[in-house]
N, C-alpha and C positions, 0 to 999 in steps of 0.2 A: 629450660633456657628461654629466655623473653625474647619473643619475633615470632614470625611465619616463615616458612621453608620458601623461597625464593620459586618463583616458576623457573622454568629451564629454558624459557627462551626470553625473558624478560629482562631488562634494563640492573637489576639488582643481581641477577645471575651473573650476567657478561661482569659487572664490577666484582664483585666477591670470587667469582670462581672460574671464569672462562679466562679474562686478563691473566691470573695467575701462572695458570696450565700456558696462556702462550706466551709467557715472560721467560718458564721455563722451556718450552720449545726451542725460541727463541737465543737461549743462552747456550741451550748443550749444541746446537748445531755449531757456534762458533768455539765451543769446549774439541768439539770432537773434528773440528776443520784439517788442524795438522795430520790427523792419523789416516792410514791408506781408506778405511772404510767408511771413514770420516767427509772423504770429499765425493768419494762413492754416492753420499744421501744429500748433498748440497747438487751433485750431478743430475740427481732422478728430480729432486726439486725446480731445479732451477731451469732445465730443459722444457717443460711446459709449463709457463707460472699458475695459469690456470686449477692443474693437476696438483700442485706444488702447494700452492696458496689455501686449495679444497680439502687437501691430507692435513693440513696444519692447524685449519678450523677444524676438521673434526676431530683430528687428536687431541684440542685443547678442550673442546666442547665433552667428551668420552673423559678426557682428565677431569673437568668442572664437575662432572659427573660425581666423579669417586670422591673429589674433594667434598662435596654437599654430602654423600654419605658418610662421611668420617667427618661431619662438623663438628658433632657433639663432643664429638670422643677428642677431636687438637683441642677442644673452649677448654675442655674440664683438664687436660694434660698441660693445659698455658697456665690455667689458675691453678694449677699444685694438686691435684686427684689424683689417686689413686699410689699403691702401698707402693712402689718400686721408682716411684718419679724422681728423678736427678734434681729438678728445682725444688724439692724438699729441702738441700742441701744448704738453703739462701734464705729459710724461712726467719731464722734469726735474725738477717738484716731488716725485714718487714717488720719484726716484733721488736726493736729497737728503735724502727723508723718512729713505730706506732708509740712507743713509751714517752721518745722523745716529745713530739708532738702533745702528747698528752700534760709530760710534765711543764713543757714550755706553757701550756694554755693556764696550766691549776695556777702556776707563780703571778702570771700577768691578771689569773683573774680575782686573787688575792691584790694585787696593786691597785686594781681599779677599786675593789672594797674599801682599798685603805683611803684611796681620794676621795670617794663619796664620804665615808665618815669623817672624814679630817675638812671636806666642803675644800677641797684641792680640783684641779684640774689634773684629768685623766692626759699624760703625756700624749701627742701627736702621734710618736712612732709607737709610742706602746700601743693606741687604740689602734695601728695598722698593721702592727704584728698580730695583734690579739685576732683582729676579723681576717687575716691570712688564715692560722694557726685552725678557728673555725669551720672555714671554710673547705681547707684540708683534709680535717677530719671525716667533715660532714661527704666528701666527691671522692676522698681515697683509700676509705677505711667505713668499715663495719661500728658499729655501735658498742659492743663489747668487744675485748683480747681475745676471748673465748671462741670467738666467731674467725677468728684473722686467717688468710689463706698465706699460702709461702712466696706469694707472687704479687708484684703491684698493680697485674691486670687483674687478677684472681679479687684483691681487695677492691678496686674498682667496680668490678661486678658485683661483688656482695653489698655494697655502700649503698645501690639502688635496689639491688633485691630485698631489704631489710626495711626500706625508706617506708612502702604503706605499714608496716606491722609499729615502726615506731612513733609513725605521726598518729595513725588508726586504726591497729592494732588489728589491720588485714594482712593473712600471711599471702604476699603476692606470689609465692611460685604455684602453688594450689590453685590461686585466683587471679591467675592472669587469663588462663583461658576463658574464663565467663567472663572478663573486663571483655575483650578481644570482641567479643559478642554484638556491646554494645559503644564501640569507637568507631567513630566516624568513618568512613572509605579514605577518604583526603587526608587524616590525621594518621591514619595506618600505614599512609606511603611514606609519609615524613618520618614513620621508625621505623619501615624496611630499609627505606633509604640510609638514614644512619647504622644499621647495623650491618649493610652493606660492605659501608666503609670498612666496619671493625672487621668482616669478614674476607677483604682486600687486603687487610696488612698480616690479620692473622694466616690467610693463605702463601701470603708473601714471604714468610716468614721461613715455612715451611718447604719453600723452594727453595730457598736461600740453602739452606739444612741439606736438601736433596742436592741442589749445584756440588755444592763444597764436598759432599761426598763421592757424586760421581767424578770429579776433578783427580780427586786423592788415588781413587781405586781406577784410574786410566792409568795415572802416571806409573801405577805401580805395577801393574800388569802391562805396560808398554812399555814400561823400565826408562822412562821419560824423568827428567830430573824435574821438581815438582817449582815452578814460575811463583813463589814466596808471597810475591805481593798481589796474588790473583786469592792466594789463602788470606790473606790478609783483609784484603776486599771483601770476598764474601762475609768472614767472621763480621766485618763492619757492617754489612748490608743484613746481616742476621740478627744482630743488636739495634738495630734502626727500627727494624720491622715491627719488635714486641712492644718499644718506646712509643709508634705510632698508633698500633693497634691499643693500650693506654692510653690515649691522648683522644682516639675518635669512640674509646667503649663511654667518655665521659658525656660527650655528645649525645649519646644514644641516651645513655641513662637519663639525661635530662628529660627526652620525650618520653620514657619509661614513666617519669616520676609523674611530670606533669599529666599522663593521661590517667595515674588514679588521682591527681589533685581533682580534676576537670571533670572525670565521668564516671567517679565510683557509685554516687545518686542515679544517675542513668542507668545502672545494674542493678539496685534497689527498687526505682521503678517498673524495669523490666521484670523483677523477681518478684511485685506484689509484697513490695514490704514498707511501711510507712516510712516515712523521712524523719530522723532522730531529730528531735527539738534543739537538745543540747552534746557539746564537744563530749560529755562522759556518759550520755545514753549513745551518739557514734559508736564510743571504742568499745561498749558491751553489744552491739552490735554485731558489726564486723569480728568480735572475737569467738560471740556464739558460732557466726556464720563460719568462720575460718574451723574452729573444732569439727565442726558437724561436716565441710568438705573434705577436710583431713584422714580424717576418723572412720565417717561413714556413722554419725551420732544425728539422727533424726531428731531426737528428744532437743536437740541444741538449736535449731531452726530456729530463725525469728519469726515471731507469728506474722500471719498474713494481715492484709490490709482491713481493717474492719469494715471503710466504705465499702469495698470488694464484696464481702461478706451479706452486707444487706443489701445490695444490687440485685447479689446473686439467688437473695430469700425473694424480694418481689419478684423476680423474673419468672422464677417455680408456681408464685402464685397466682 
């Protein structure tokens, strides 16, 4: 997964996983107010704020905690992983999403053929469906069907994970961490900070999940008649969260993408490898490079810098 692990006292932690944890503090305490044991922990709270305020920070801080160790495991469970996943169940709407899309682009780019050879003008709305329809593809979907995940966060993610292999033919999850290397300090905050956000909704999401559960199994075990539009609420505020967390991974992906546009040369630099002259010496490049981190194929390295080489003959002599 593309980022760095968040410090644990830092500005991207409190957003992504600390807020979370006290959103759900925050909630079960007025979940659990009516019941006898319920005003018992609002009693010990609220009796010294100080005491009260300090338990609450550090239960959310000790919950931030567990959420950052279970990140990997909600990212890859939101985009459709592993064999027993429920959102498996929805993959069909993505892979229809994705057809459509596709088929709407092939017809409209068939029209625009037909105007250039007929010396017509390409329709207004058509040439603004047509660059919608692109753009879509390009921010919400993967490059092949083949590739498609069962989730619209899931394809979102993949749409930038794919982005260097199809422009330059670098497979970025192998080669993010030698990017990582050589981007900027400044430019690395700007996509902690974006994946932050996704790691705010995506946590939020999962409180939501836990609320609505703890709600169900008080009432039931208090034999409490279950308040409808409190279930109701959450299930809305549960569907909110995956829509946002989509909405802020596209954000991120942008500085994903932009930092191999901007400093994949700065990694070749760094690696003592000449700078490709041409767009089709790049992508055999990069694709040597990508086999050989993959693989573990020495043979596949691109050679070293030949200045390098005779520097390093006179220096000996």
């Amino acid at each position: 997964m593309f980022g760095e692990l968040p410090k644990l006292f830092d500005r991207n932690f409190v957003i992504g996983f600390f807020l979370p944890v006290a959103i759900f503090i925050t909630i079960s305490i007025l979940i659990v107010n009516p019941y006898p044991f319920g005003s018992q922990v609002i009693d010990f709270l609220t009796t010294d704020l100080l005491v009260g305020t300090t338990a609450i920070g550090l239960l959310s801080w000790v919950g931030g905690i567990v959420l950052l160790a279970a990140n990997r495991d909600l990212y890859r469970l939101m985009e459709g992983y592993r064999q027993y996943n429920p959102l498996k169940l929805f993959g069909w709407l993505e892979k229809r999403r994705y057809q459509r899309a596709v088929s709407d682009l092939e017809n409209l780019d068939n029209e625009y053929r037909e105007c250039i050879s007929s010396d017509k003008e390409f329709p207004v709305k058509s040439r603004a469906r047509r660059n919608e329809l692109m753009r879509q593809l390009a921010e919400e979907f993967p490059d092949k069907e083949e590739y498609l995940l069962p989730t619209p966060f899931g394809n979102v993610l993949r749409s930038f994970e794919i982005y260097p292999r199809v422009m330059y033919g670098f497979e970025a999850i192998d080669g993010w961490g030698r990017l990582l290397s050589v981007i900027p300090k400044d430019y690395l905050e700007l996509i902690d900070a974006a994946r932050a956000q996704v790691d705010f909704w995506v946590n939020l999401g999962v409180v939501f999940i836990l609320l609505q559960i703890e709600y169900i199994v008080l009432a039931f075990m208090t034999g409490t008649p279950l308040q409808w539009w409190v279930v109701i609420l959450f299930i809305a505020l549960g569907t909110i969260a995956p829509l946002r967390a989509t909405s802020a991974a596209r954000e991120w992906g942008d500085f994903v993408k932009s930092a191999f546009d901007v400093y994949r040369f700065n990694l070749l630099e760094s690696l003592g490898i000449d700078l490709p002259k041409t767009r089709e010496e790049e992508r055999k490049l990069w694709t040597k490079y990508s086999q050989a981190i993959i693989y573990r194929l020495p043979e596949t390295l691109p050679d070293l810098k030949k200045s390098d080489n005779k520097s390093a003959t006179k220096k000996t002599k």
